[in-house]
mmCIF file of the C-alpha atoms, coordinates in Angstrom:
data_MODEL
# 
_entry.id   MODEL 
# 
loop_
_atom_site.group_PDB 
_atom_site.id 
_atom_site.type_symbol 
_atom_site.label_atom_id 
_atom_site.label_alt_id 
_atom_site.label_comp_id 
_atom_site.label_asym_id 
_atom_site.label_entity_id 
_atom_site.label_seq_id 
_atom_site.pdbx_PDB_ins_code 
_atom_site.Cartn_x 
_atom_site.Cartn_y 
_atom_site.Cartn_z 
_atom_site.occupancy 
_atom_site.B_iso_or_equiv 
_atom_site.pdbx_formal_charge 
_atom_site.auth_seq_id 
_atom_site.auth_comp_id 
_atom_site.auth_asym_id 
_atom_site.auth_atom_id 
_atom_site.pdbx_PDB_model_num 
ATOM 1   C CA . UNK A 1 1   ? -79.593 -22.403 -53.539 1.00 0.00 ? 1   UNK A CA 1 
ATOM 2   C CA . UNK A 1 2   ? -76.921 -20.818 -51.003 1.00 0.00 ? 2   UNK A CA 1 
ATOM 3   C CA . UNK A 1 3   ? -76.289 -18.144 -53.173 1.00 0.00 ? 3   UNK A CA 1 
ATOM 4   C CA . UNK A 1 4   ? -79.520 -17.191 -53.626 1.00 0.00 ? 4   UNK A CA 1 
ATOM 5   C CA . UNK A 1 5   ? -80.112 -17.396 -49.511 1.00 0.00 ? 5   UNK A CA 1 
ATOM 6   C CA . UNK A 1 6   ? -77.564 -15.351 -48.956 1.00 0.00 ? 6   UNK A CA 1 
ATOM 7   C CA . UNK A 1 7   ? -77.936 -12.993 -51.865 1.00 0.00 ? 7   UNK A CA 1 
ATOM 8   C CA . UNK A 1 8   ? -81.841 -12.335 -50.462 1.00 0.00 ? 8   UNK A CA 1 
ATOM 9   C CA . UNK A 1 9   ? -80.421 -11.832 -47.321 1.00 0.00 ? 9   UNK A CA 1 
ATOM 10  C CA . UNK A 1 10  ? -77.866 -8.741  -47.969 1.00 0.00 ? 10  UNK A CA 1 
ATOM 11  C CA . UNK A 1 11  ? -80.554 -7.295  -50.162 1.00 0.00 ? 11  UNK A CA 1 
ATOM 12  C CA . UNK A 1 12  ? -83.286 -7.244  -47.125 1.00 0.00 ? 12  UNK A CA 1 
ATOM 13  C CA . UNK A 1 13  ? -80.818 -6.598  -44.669 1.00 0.00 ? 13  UNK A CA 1 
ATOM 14  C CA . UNK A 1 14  ? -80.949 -3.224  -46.422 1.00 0.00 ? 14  UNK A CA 1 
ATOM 15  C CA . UNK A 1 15  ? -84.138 -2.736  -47.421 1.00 0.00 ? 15  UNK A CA 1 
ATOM 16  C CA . UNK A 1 16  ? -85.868 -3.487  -44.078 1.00 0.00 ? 16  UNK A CA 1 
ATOM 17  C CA . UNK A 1 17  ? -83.010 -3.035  -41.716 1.00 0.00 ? 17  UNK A CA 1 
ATOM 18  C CA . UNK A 1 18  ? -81.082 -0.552  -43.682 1.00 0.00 ? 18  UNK A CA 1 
ATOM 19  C CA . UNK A 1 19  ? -78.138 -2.517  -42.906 1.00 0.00 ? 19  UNK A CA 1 
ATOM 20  C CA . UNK A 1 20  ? -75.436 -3.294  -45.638 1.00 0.00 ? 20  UNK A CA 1 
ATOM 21  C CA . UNK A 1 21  ? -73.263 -6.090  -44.962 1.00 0.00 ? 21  UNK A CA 1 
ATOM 22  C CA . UNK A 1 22  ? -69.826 -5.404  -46.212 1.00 0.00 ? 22  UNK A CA 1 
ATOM 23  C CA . UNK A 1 23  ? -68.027 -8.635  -45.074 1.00 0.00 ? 23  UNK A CA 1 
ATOM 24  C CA . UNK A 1 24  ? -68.673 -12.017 -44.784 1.00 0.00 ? 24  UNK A CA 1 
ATOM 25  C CA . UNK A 1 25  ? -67.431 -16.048 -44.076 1.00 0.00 ? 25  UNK A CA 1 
ATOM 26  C CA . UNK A 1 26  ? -67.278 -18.664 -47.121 1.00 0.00 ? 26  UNK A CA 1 
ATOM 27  C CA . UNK A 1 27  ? -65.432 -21.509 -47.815 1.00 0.00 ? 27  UNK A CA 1 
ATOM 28  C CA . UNK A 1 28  ? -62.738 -21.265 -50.458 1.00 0.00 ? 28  UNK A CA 1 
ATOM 29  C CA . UNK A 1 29  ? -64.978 -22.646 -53.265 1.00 0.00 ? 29  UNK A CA 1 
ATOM 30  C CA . UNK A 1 30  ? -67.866 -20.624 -52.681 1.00 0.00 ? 30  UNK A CA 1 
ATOM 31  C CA . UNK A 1 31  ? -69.898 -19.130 -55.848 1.00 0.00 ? 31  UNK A CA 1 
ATOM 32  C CA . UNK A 1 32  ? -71.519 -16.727 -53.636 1.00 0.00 ? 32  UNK A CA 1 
ATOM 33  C CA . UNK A 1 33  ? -68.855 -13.901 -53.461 1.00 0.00 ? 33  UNK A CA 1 
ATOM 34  C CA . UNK A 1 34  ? -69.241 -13.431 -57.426 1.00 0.00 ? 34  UNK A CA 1 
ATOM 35  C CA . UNK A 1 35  ? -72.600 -13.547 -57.475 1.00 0.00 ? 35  UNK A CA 1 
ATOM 36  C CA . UNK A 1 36  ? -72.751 -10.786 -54.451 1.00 0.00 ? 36  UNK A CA 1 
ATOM 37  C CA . UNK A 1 37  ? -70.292 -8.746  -56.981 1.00 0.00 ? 37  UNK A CA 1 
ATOM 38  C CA . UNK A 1 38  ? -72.767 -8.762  -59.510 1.00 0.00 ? 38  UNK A CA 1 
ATOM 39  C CA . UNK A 1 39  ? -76.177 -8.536  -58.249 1.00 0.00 ? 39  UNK A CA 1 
ATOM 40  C CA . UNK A 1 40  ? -75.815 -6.175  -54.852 1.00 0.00 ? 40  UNK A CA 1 
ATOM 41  C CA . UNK A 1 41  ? -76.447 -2.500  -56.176 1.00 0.00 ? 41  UNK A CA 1 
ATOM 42  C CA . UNK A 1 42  ? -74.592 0.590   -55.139 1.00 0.00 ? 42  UNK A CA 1 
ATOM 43  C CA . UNK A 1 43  ? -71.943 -1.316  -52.526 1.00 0.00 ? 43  UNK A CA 1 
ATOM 44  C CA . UNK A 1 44  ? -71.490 -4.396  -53.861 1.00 0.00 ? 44  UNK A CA 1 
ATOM 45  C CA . UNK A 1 45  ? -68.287 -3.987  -55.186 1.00 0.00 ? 45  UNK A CA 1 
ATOM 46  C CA . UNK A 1 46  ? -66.737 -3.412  -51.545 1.00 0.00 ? 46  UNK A CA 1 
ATOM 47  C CA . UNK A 1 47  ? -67.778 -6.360  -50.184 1.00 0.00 ? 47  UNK A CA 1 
ATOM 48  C CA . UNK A 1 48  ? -65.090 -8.259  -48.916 1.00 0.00 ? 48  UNK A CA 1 
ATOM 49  C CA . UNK A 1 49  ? -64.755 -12.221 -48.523 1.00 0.00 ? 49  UNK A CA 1 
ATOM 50  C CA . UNK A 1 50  ? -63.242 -13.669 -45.410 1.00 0.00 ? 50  UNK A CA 1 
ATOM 51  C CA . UNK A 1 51  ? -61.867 -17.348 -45.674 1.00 0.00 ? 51  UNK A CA 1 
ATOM 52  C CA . UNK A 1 52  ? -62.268 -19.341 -42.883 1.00 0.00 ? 52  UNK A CA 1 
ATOM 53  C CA . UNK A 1 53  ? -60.019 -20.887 -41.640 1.00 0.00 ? 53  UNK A CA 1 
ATOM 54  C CA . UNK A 1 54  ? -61.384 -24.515 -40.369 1.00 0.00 ? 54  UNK A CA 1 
ATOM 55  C CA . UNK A 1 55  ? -62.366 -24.837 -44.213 1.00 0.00 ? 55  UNK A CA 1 
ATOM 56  C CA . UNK A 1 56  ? -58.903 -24.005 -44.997 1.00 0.00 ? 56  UNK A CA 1 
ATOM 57  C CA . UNK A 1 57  ? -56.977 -26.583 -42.906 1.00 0.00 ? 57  UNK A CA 1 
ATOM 58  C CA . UNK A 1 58  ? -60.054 -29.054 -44.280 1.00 0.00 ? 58  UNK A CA 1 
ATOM 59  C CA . UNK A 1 59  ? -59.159 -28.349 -48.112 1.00 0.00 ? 59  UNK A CA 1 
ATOM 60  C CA . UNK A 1 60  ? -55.462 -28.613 -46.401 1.00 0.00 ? 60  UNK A CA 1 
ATOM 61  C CA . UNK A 1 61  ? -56.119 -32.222 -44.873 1.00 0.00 ? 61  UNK A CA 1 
ATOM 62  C CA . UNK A 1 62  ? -58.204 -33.651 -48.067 1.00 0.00 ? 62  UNK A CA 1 
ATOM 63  C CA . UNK A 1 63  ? -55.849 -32.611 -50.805 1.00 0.00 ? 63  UNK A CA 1 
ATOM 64  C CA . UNK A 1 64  ? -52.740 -34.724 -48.567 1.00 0.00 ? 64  UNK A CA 1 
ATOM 65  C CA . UNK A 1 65  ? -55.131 -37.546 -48.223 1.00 0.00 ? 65  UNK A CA 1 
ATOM 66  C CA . UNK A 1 66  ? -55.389 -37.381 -51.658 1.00 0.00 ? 66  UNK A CA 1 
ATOM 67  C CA . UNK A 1 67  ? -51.843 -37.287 -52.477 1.00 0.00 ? 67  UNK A CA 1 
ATOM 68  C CA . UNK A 1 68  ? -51.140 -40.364 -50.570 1.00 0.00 ? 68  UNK A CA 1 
ATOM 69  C CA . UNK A 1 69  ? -54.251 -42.034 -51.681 1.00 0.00 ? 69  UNK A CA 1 
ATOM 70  C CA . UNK A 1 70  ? -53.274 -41.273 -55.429 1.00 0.00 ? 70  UNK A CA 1 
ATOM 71  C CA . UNK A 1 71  ? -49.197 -41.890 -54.289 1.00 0.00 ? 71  UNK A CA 1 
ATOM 72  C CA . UNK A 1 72  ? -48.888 -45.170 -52.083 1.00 0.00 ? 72  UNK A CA 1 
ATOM 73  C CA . UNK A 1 73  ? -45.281 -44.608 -51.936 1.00 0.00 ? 73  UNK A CA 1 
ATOM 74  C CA . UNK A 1 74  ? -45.728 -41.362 -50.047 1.00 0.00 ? 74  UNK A CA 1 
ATOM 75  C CA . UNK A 1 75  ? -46.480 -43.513 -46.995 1.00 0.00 ? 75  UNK A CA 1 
ATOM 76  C CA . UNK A 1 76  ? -44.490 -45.189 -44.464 1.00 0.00 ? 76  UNK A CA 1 
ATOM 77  C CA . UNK A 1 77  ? -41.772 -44.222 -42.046 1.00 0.00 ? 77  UNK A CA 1 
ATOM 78  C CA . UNK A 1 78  ? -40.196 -41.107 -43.135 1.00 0.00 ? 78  UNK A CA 1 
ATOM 79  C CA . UNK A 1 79  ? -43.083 -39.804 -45.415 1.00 0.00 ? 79  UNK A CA 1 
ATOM 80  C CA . UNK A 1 80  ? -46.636 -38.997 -44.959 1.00 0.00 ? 80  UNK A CA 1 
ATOM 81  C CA . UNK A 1 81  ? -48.145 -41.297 -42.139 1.00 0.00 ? 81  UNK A CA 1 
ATOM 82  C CA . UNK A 1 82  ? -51.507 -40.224 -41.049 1.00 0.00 ? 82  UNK A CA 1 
ATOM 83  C CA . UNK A 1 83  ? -49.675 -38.703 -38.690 1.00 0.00 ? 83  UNK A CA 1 
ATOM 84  C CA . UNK A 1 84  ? -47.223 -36.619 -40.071 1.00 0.00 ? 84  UNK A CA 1 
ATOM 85  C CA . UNK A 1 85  ? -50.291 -35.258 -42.319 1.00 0.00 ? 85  UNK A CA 1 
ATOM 86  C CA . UNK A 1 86  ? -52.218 -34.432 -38.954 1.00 0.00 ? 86  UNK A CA 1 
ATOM 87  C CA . UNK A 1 87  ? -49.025 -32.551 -37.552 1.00 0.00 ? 87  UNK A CA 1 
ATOM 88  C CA . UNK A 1 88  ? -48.971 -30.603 -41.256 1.00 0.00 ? 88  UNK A CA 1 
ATOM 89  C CA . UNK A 1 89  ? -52.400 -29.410 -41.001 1.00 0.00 ? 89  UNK A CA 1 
ATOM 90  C CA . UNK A 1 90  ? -52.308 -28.521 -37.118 1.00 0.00 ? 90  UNK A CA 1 
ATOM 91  C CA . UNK A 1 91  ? -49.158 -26.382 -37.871 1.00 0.00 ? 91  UNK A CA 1 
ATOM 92  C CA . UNK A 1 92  ? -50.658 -24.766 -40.710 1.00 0.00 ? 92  UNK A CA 1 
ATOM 93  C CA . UNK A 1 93  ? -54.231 -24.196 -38.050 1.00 0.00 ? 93  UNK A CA 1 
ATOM 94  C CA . UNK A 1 94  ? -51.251 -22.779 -35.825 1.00 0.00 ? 94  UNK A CA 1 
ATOM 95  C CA . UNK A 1 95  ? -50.227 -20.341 -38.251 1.00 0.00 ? 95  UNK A CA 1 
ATOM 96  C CA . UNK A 1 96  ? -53.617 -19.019 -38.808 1.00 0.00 ? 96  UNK A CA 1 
ATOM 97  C CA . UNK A 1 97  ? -53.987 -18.847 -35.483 1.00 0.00 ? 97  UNK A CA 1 
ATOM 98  C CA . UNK A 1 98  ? -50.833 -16.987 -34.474 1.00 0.00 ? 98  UNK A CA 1 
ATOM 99  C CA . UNK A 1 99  ? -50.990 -14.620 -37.197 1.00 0.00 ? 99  UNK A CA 1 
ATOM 100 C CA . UNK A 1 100 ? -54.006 -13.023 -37.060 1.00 0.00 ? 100 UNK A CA 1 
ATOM 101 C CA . UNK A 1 101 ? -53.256 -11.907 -33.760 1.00 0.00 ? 101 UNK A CA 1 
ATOM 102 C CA . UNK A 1 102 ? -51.024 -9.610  -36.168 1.00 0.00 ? 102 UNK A CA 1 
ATOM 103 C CA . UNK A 1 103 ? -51.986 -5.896  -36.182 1.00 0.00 ? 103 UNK A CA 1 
ATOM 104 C CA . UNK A 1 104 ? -50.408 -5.303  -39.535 1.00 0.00 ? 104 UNK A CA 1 
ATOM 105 C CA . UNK A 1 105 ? -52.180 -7.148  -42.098 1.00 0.00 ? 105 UNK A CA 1 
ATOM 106 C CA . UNK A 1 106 ? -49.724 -7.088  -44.459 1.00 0.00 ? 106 UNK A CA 1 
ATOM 107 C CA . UNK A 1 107 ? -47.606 -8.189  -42.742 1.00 0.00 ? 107 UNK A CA 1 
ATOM 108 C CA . UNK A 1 108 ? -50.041 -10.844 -41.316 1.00 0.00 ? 108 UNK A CA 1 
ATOM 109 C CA . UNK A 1 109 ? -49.899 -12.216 -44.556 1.00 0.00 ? 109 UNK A CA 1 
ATOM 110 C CA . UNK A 1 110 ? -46.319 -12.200 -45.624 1.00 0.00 ? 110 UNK A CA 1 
ATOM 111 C CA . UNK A 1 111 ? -45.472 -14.091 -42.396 1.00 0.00 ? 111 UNK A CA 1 
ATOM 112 C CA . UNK A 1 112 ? -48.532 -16.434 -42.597 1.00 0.00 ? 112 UNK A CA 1 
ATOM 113 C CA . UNK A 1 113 ? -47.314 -17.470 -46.807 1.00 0.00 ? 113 UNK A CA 1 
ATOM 114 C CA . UNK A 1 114 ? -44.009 -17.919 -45.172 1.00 0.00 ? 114 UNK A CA 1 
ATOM 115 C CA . UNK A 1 115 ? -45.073 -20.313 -42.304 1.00 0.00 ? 115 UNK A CA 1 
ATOM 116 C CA . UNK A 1 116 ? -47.225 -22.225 -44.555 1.00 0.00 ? 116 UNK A CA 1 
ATOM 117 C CA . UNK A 1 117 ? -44.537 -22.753 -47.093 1.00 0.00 ? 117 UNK A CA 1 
ATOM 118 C CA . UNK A 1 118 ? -42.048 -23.745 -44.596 1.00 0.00 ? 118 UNK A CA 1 
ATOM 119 C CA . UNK A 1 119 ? -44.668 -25.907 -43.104 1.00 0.00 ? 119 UNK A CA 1 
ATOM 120 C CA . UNK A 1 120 ? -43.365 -29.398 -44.378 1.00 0.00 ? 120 UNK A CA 1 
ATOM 121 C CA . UNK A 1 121 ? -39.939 -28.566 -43.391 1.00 0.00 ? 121 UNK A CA 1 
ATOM 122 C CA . UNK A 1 122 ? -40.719 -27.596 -40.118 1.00 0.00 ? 122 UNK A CA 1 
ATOM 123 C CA . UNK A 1 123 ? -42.760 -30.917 -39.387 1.00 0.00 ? 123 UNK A CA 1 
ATOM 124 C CA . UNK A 1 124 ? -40.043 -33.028 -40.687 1.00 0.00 ? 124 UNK A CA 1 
ATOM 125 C CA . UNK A 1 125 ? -37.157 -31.509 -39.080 1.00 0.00 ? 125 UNK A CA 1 
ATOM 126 C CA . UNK A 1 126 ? -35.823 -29.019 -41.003 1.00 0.00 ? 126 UNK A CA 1 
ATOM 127 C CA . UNK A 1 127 ? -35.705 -25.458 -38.897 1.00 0.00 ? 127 UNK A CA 1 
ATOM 128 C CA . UNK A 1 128 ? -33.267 -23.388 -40.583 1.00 0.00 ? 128 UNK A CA 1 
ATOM 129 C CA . UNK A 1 129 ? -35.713 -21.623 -42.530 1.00 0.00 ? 129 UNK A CA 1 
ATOM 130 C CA . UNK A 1 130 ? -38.605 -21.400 -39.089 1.00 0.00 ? 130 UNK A CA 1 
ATOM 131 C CA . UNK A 1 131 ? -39.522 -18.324 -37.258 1.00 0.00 ? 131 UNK A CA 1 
ATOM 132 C CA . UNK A 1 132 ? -38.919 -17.778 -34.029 1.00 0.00 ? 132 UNK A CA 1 
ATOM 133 C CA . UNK A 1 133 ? -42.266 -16.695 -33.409 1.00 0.00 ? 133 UNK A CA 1 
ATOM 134 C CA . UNK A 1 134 ? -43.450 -19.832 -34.901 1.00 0.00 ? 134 UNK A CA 1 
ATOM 135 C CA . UNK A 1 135 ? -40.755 -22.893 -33.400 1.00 0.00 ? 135 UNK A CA 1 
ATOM 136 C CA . UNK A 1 136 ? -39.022 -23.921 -30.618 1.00 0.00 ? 136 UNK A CA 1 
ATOM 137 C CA . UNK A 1 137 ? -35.907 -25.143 -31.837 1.00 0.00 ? 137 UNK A CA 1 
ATOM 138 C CA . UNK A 1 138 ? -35.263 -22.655 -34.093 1.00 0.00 ? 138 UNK A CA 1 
ATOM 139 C CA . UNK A 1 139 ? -36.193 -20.292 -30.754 1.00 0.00 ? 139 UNK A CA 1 
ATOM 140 C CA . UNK A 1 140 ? -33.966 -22.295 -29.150 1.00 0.00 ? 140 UNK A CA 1 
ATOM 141 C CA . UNK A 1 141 ? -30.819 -22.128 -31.703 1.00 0.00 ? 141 UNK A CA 1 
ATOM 142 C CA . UNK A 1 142 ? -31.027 -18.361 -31.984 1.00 0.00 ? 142 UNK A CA 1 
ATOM 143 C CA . UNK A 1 143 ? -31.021 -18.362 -27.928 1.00 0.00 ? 143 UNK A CA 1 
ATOM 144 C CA . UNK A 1 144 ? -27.847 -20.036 -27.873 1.00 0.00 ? 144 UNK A CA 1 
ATOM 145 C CA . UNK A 1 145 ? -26.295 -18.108 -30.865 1.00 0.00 ? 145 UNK A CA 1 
ATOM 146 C CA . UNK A 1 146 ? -27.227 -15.031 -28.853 1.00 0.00 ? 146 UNK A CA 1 
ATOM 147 C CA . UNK A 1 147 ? -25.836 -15.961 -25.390 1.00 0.00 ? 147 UNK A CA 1 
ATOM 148 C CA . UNK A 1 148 ? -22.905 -17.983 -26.448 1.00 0.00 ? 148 UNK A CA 1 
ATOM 149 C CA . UNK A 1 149 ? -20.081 -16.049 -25.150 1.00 0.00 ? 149 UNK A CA 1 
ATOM 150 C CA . UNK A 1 150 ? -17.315 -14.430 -27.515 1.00 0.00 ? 150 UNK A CA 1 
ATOM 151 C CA . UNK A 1 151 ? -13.312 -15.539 -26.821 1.00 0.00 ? 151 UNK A CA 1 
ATOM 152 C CA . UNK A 1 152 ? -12.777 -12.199 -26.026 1.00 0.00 ? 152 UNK A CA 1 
ATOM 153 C CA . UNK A 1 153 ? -14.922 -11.389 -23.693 1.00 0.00 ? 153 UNK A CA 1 
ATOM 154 C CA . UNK A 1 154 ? -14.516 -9.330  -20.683 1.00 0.00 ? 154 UNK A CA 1 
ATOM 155 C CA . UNK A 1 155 ? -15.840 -9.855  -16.884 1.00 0.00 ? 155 UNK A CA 1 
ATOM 156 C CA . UNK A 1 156 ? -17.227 -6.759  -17.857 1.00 0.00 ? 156 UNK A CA 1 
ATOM 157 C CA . UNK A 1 157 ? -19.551 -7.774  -20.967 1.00 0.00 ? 157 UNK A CA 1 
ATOM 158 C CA . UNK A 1 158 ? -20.032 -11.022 -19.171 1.00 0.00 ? 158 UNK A CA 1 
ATOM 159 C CA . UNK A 1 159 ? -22.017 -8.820  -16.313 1.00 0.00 ? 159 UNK A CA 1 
ATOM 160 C CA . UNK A 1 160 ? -24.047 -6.881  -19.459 1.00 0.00 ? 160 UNK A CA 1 
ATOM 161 C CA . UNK A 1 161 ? -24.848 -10.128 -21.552 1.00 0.00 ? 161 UNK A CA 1 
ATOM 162 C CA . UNK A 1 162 ? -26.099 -11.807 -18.306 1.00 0.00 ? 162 UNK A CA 1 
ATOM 163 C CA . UNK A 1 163 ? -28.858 -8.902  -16.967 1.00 0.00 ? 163 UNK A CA 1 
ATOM 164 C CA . UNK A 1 164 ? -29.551 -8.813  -21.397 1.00 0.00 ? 164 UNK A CA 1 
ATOM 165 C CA . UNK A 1 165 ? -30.303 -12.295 -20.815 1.00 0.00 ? 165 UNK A CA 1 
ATOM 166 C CA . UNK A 1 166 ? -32.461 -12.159 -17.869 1.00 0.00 ? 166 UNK A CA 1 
ATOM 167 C CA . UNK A 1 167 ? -34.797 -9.575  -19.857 1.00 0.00 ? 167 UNK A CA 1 
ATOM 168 C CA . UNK A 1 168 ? -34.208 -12.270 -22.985 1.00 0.00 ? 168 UNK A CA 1 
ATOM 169 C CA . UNK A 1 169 ? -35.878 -15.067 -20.589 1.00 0.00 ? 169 UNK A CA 1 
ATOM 170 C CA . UNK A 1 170 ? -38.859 -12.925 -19.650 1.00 0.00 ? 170 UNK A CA 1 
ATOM 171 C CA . UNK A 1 171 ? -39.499 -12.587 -23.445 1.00 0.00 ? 171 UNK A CA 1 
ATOM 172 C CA . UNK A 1 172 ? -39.172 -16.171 -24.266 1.00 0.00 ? 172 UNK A CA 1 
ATOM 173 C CA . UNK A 1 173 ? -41.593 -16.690 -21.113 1.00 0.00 ? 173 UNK A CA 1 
ATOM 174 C CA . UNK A 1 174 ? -44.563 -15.215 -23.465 1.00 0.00 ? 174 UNK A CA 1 
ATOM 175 C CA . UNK A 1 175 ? -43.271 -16.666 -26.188 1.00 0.00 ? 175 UNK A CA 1 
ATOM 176 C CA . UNK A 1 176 ? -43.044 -20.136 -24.681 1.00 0.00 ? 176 UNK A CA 1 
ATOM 177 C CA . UNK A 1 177 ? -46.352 -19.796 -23.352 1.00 0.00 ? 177 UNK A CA 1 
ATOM 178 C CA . UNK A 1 178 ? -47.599 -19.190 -26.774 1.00 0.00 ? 178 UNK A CA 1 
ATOM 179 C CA . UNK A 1 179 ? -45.972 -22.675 -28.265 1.00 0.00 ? 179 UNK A CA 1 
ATOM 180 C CA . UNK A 1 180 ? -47.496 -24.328 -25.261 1.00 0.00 ? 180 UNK A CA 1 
ATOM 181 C CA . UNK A 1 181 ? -50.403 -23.286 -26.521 1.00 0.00 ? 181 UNK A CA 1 
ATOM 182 C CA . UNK A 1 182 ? -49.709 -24.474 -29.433 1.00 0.00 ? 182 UNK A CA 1 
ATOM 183 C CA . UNK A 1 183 ? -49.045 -28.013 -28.819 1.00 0.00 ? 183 UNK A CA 1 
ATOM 184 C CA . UNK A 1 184 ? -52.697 -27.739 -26.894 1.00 0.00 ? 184 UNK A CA 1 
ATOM 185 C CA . UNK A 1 185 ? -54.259 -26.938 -29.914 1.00 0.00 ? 185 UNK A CA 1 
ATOM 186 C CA . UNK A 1 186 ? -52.092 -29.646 -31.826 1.00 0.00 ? 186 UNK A CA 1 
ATOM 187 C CA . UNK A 1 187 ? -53.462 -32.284 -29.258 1.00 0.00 ? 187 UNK A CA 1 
ATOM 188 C CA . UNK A 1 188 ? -56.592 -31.364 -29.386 1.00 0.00 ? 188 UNK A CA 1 
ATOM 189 C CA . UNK A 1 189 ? -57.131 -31.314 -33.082 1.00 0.00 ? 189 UNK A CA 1 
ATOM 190 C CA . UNK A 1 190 ? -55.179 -34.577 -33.284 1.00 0.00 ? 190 UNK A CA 1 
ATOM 191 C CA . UNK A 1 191 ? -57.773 -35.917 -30.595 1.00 0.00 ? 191 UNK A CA 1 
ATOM 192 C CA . UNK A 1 192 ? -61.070 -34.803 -32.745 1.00 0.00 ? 192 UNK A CA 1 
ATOM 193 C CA . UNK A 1 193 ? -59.364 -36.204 -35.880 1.00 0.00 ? 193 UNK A CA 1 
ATOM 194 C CA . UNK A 1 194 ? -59.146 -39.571 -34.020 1.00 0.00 ? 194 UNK A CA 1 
ATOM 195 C CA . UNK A 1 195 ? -62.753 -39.532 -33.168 1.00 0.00 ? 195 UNK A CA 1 
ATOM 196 C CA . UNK A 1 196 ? -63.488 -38.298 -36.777 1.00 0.00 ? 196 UNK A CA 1 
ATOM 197 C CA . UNK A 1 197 ? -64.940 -35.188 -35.715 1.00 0.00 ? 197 UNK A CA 1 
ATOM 198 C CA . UNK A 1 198 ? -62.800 -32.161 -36.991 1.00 0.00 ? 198 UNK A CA 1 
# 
């Protein structure tokens, strides 16, 4: 019934609008985007299907409630409490998030495979393998690689590496202000999944 809603809809669009829809929003099961393939004439084959991304972190959530439901031992301290699984999906919304702000697609979506791999190592310590775009400790251990001084260091390179790190610290301003922003959004979706709304 969907498909056939939204198939009518791209084929009027055109015929009384003459507008042709090239794009559009499903969920990651959706039977529509074949059946737009087959049956819109002339430009269906450049349609494009854009995931979104609240469906994505959904699928996310239900397949690790799953797990645990179908693995008991999972659970507990150290594994996946309800909520270590809410900290793996709001990382993962995080990632979305942050990298489609990328201009280079992809890119985008090199980084994004990355993130979302390293996900469960991020959230249970593990940083070595985290961007710096994407967490603060690892942020934080590069910083103090960088500025940690060499034994044979001069006055002279001491006076460079300190007006290098002043312009270092206005960078990390933005980028802090990003992970802020971050931990917002983790709240948040953390609050809504308490009130079973997300």
């Amino acid at each position: 019934m969907e498909t056939d809603i939204i198939l009518e809809g791209f084929l009027e669009a055109e015929r009384v609008h003459g507008v042709r829809y090239t794009k559009f929003i499903g969920d990651g099961d959706s039977s529509v985007y074949p059946t737009l393939l087959q049956n819109v004439p002339g430009w269906g084959h450049a349609i494009q299907k854009l995931e979104c991304a609240n469906h994505a972190c959904k699928c996310y959530r239900g397949a690790l409630e799953r797990l645990v439901q179908d693995n008991p031992s999972y659970k507990g301290s150290g594994g996946l409490t309800a909520k270590m699984r809410k900290r793996l999906v709001s990382s993962a919304r995080c990632a979305i998030k942050m990298r489609s702000k990328e201009p280079d697609h992809q890119k985008a979506l090199k980084l994004l495979k990355k993130d979302l791999l390293n996900g469960p190592r991020h959230c249970f310590g593990l940083h070595q393998f985290c961007s710096v775009d994407f967490c603060t400790t690892a942020r934080e251990q590069q910083s103090s690689l960088s500025t940690s001084p060499s034994p044979s260091s001069t006055e002279e390179k001491s006076d460079e590496a300190k007006s290098d790190n002043d312009e270092d610290d206005d960078d990390l301003a933005g980028k802090e202000t990003t992970c802020k922003d971050n931990r917002i959004i983790y709240q948040c979706v953390l609050h809504k999944w308490d009130l079973k709304v997300s």
